[in-house]
N, C-alpha and C positions, 0 to 999 in steps of 0.2 A: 504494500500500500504506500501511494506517495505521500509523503508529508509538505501539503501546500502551503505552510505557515510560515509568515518571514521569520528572517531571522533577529531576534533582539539583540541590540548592543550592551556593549557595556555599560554605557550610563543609561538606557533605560532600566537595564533589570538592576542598577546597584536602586535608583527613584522605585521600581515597581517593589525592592526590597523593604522600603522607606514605608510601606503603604501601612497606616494602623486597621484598615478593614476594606472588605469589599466593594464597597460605595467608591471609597477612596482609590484605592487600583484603577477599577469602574471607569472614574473621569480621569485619572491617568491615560488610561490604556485609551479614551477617547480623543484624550489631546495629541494622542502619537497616533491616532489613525488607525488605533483598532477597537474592534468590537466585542465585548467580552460578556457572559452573562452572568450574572451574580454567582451561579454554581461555577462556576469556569475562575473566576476574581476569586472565591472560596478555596476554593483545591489548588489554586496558586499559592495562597499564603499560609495553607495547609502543609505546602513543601517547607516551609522556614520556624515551624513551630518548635520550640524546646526539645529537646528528646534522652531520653536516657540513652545511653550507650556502655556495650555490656566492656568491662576491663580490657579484652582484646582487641577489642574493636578504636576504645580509645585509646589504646597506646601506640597502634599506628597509626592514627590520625597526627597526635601529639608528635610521634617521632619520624610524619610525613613520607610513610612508606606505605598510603593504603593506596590502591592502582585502584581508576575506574573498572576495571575488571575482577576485580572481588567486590567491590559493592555496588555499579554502575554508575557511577555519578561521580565528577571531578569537583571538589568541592570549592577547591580557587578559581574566583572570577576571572576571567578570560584566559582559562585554562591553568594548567601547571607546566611545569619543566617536563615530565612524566610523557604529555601527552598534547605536546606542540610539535 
């Protein structure tokens, strides 16, 4: 399946990171010219919620050895060293 969605930059998603709720994203995401629906604005800021994380897990984070391929997700803004 293709993925027709622009792509965001850096200073939108560090702003769209900024957002304290859905509303707010919402008219974010409208003043950059996109459209988003409350549930969509939701599940975005769903991705940046607190989380617990089990001892292993943070200790390669902390000692920056965890590869998007053990957990998918690069978690440095506009990548890492790892995966440029």
């Amino acid at each position: 399946m293709e993925n027709n969605r622009p792509e965001l930059t850096k200073e939108q998603l560090v702003k769209a990171m900024k957002c304290a709720n859905a509303d707010e994203l919402m008219a974010l995401a409208k003043s950059e010219g996109y459209d988003l629906t409350k549930e969509q604005a939701q599940a975005f800021l769903d991705e940046f919620v607190d989380r617990e994380l089990d001892d292993a897990l943070l200790n390669k984070i902390a000692g920056g050895c965890l590869t998007a391929a053990e957990n998918g997700v690069c978690y440095a803004v506009g990548g890492c060293a790892w995966h440029l």
